[in-house]
C-alpha positions in Angstrom: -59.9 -13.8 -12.5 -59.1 -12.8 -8.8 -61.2 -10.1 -7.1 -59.8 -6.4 -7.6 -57.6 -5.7 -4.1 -58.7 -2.5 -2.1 -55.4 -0.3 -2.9 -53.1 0.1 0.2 -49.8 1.8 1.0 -46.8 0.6 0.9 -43.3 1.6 1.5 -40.6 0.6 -0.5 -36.1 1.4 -0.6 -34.0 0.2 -3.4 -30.7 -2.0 -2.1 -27.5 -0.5 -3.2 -24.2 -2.1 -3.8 -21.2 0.9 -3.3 -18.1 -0.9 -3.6 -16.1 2.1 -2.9 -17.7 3.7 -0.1 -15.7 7.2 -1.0 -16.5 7.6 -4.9 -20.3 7.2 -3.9 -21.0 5.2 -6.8 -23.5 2.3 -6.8 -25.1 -0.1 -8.7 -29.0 -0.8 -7.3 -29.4 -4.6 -6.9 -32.9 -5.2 -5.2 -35.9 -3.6 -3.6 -37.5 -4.2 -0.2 -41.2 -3.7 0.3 -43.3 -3.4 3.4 -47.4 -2.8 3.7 -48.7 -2.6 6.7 -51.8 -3.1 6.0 -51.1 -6.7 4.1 -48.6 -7.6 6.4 -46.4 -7.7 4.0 -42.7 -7.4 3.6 -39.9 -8.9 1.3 -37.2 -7.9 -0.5 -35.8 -9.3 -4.2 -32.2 -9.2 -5.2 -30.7 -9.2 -9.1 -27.0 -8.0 -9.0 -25.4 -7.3 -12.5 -21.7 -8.7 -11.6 -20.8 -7.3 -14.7 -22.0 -3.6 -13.8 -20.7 -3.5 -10.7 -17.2 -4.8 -11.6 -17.2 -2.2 -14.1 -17.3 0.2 -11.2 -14.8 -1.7 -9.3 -12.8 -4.9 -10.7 -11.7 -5.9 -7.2 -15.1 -6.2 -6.0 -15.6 -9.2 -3.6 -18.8 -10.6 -5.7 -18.5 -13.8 -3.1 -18.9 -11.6 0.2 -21.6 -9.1 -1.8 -23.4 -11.7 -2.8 -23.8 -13.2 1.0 -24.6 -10.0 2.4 -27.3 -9.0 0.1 -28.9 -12.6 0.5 -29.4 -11.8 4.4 -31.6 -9.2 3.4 -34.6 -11.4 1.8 -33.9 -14.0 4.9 -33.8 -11.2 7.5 -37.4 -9.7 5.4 -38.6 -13.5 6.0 -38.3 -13.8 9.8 -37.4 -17.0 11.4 -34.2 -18.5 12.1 -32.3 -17.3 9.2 -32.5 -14.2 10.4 -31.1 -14.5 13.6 -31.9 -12.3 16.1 -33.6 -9.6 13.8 -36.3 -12.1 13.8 -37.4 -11.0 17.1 -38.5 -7.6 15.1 -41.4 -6.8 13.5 -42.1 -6.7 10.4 -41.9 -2.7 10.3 -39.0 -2.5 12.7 -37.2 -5.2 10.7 -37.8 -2.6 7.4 -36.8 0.2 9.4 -33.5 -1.8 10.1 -32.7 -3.0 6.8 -33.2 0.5 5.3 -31.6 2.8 8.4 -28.9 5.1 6.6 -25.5 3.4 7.0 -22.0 4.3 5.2 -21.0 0.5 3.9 -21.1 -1.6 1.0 -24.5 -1.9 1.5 -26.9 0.4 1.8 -30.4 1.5 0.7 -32.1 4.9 -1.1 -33.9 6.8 0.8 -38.0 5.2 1.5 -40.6 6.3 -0.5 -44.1 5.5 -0.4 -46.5 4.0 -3.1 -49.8 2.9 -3.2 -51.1 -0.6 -4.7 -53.3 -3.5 -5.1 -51.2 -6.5 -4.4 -47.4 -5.8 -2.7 -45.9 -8.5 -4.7 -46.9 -7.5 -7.9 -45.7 -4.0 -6.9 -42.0 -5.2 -6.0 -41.5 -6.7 -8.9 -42.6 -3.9 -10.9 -40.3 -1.7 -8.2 -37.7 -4.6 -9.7 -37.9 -4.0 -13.7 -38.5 -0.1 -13.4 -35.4 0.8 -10.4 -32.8 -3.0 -10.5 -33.2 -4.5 -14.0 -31.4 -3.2 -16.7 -33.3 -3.2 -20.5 -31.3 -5.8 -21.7 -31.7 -7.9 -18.7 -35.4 -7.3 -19.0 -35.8 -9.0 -21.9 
């Protein structure tokens, strides 16, 4: 059994697919986490292709899909993440979730407070991304 974790804040944005920028409709497709305190911060995509065509059948699920895997890369650091990588950690979160009009974009941040930040994200993952059926 590991030790209990002094609790810590964290913040935390869903990542949004909007295919169609002007209907405002979007599918969420990940979650990207930062703590301070546990110098922490990564970001987990799922995108339901089927959900999202549903909103759009001429979605580009090749380009989307590229897109949304800089996101994790650019949470990582390093050379996939180009330039960003220069960032810290906090001003690489306040990047990825800066309000933006595109086929990307994330909600607004909200805060939480937890244990471990991974476990948290991937709660953050089943309760705000995952559908039932895909939980199962």
């Amino acid at each position: 059994m590991q030790p209990e974790r002094k609790p810590t804040i964290y913040d935390y944005a869903v990542i949004r697919v909007v295919p169609r920028v002007d209907r405002e409709e979007f599918v969420n497709a990940g979650v990207i986490l930062a703590c301070q305190d546990a110098s922490f911060l990564d970001a987990r995509i799922e995108l339901d292709a089927a959900r999202l065509l549903a909103l759009d059948p001429k979605a580009d699920l090749a380009t989307i899909a590229q897109h949304l895997a800089a996101i994790p890369a650019i949470c990582a650091g390093g050379k996939r993440a180009g330039p960003l990588a220069a960032l810290s950690r906090r001003e690489r979160f306040d990047w990825l979730t800066a309000p933006r009009s595109a086929l990307i974009q994330t909600s607004p941040v909200h805060t939480g407070r937890c244990g471990d930040p991974a476990a948290a994200l991937e709660a953050l993952m089943r309760q705000m991304v995952r559908t039932t059926a895909a939980a199962r």
